[in-house]
C-alpha positions, 0 to 999 in steps of 0.5 A, a space after each residue: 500500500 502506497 503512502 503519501 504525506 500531506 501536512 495540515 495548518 495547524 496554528 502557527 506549525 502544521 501537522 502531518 499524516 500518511 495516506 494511502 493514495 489508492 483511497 484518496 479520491 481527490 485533494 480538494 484546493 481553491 483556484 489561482 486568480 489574477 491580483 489587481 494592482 491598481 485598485 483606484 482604476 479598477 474602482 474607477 471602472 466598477 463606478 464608471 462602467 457598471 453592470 446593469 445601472 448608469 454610471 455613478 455619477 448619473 445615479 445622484 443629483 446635486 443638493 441630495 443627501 447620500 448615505 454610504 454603507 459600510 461594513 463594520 470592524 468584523 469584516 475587514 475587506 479593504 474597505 478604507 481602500 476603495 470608500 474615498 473613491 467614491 467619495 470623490 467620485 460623489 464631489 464630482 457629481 455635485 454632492 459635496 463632503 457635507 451632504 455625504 455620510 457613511 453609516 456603519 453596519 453593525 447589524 447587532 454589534 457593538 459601536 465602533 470606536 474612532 480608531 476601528 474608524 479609521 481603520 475601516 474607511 481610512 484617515 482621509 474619510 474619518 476627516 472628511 466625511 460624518 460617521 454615523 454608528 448603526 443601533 439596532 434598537 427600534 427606536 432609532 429605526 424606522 419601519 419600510 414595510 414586511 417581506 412577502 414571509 412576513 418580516 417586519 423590517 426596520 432600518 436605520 433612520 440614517 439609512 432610510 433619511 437619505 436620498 440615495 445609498 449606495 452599499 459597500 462591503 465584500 463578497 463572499 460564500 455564507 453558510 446561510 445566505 448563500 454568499 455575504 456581501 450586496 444585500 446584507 449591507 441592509 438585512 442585517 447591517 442596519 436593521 433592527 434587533 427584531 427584524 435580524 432575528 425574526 429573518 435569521 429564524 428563517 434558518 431554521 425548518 419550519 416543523 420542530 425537529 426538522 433542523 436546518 430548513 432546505 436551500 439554507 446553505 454555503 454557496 446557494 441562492 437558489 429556493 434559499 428563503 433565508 437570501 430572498 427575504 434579504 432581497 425583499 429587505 434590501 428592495 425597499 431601500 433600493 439602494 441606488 448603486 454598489 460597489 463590492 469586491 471580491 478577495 482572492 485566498 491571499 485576502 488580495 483584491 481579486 474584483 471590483 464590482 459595480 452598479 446595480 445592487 443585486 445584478 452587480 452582486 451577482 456577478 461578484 459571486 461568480 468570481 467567488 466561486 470561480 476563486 473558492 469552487 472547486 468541482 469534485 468527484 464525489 462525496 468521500 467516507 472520511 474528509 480530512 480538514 483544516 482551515 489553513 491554520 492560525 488565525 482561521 482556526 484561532 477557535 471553533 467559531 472562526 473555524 466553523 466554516 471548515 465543519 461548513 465546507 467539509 460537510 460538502 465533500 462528506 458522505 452522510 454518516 461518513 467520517 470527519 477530521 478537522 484540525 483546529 488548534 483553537 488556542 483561544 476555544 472559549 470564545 465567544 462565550 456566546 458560541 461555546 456556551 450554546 453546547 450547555 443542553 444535553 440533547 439536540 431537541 432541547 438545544 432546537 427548542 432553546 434556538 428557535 426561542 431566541 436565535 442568535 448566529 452563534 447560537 444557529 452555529 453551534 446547532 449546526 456543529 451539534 447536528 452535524 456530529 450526531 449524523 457523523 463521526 467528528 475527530 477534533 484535533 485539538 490542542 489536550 488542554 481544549 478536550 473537555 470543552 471540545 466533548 461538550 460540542 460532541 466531537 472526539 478530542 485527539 492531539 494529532 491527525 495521525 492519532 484520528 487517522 487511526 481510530 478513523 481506519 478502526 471504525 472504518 474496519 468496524 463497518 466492514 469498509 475496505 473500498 473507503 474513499 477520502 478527500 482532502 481539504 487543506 485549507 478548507 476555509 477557503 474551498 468550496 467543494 461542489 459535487 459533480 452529479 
């Protein structure tokens, strides 16, 4: 039996495993794509030669007021890079500094303090233009209306008091929205606390029990209702312009996208799966997986788009090996103390009673390890919090391998298949049917 080495992130160092290669069904790697180096002119372009929208310029009149929505401190996309463009571009058109704003949003989030400013929309802007905080209590929201589901949805007066918004922010896959970016600068950067919860409920399977509702996923837009009631928010704002971008796996510019709010988008999502899907020939026995190391596996949460992609390339009831240093594994408390429930249906009931992203992620860690087998490669002090979340706690890969190939003989399973992710937090798997 052939063996080959391949060497996992893990942290700051890795770790390495020996595999037979005639079980290796695939090793699963993002794509290579082209950096952009002048990121001026390719702003430039995005607001000059739109998808779908006339130019920038055209889009506002003099003497309106335009707000700018910007993506807060927890998604870094190089925002500070491409927003005193805009910026200027708006002077052009006749809108002076006074009559512009930039709202930040915060969705749920705290405030930002003046130095996360800084580093979010850069110096020159923070000077130059009015940074206004987004709260997501009602009181400072004003309700535009329901989604066709129901949703009520309140959005900040900063936002709905402007002539005209345009979105900012950056694209990528989501594991409940399909991919970020584009219309979640609305639902929910600048919606209320009510309006966030009552939509990101909508993760969840009508019936109780039913767990996470069809079409909710990594990747996905299509009959996914979790991203159309986000369209239905963002409709009643109609922002008037967007500019996003789209990362490579170096966290480089990758694309600039501008114009219409949805159409433009949409276009940014194709680059990211042409960066991040990777076409794979099959769901395999046993996936072995890492985020690529630190700071992608600094915790469980941070690490959770791993379970996320790895899941993709798994057959249900298959095998999985995450390796995940998680030197910090106790935060967010949010996320780590949603383990607290002895069994699923009381951790569903607790869920649908007061939802809460980490609270949904941890549901969904929770279900996946009651449908599979979950080794965690993980630091030894982490074991005790790691069991809580259902996993099986071990030090190495190699040691996962090896219990892996034990129950893997326990089923009777001599033609196993396994693929290979490493870096796991930047690929997409997408079976080939």
């Amino acid at each position: 039996m052939a063996l080959k080495n391949f060497k996992f992130g893990f942290g700051d160092t890795y770790q390495e495993v020996a595999l037979p290669e005639e079980h290796i069904l695939q090793v699963i790697e993002g794509n290579e794509s082209e950096k952009i180096t002048d990121v001026k002119a390719a702003v430039l372009k995005a607001m000059r030669e739109p998808i779908n929208s006339k130019p920038l310029q055209q889009c506002v009149n003099k003497g309106e007021k335009v707000a700018i929505v910007v993506s807060d401190i927890t998604r870094l996309v190089h925002t500070d890079q491409i927003l005193v463009h805009i910026v200027n571009e708006l002077n052009l058109a006749g809108i002076p500094d006074e009559d512009i704003s930039i709202v930040v949003a915060q969705g749920t989030h705290r405030p930002q303090t003046h130095e996360e400013d800084v580093i979010v929309c850069g110096q020159e802007v923070v000077d130059r233009i009015k940074i206004y905080q987004h709260s997501s209590k009602e009181s400072v929201c004003v309700h535009v209306g329901d989604t066709p589901r129901g949703v009520p949805v309140w959005i900040d007066k900063h936002v709905t008091d402007a002539d005209k918004v345009i979105l900012t922010g950056g694209i990528t896959v989501h594991l409940l929205a399909g991919y970020g970016g584009g219309r979640k600068s609305i639902l929910p950067g600048v919606a209320s606390e009510e309006t966030i919860q009552k939509h990101h409920s909508l993760a969840l399977a009508d019936e109780f029990g039913g767990g996470v509702y069809p079409g909710v996923e990594t990747a996905n837009i299509e009959g996914n209702r979790f991203h159309e009631e986000l369209c239905a928010a963002c409709q009643f704002i109609n922002p008037c312009f967007l500019v996003n971008n789209v990362l490579d796996n170096d966290g480089d510019f990758a694309k600039i996208v501008g114009g219409h709010w949805y159409d433009a988008w949409l276009e940014g999502t194709k680059e990211v799966l042409k960066i991040q899907g990777v076409k794979c020939k099959g769901r395999a026995d046993v996936v072995i997986a890492s985020p690529g190391g630190f700071p992608k596996d600094i915790n469980l949460y941070q690490g959770s788009k791993t379970y996320d992609t790895s899941t993709l390339a798994l057959k249900k009831g298959g095998i999985l090996i995450a390796a995940l240093e998680a030197r910090e594994i106790n935060d967010p408390p949010a996320y780590m103390e949603s383990f607290r429930f002895d069994n699923l249906t009381d951790m569903e009931k607790a869920l649908r009673e007061e939802f809460s992203i980490p609270f949904y992620v941890a549901f969904v860690l929770a279900s996946l390890c009651r449908e599979n087998t979950v080794y965690l490669v993980t630091k030894p002090e982490n074991f005790e919090a790691a069991r809580k979340t259902g996993q099986i706690p071990v030090a190495t890969i190699a040691e996962a391998w090896e219990l892996a190939q034990k129950k893997l003989q326990e089923e009777g399973k001599t033609d196993y298949t396994i693929n290979v992710m490493q870096h796991a937090a930047n690929t997409v798997p997408m079976i080939e049917e």
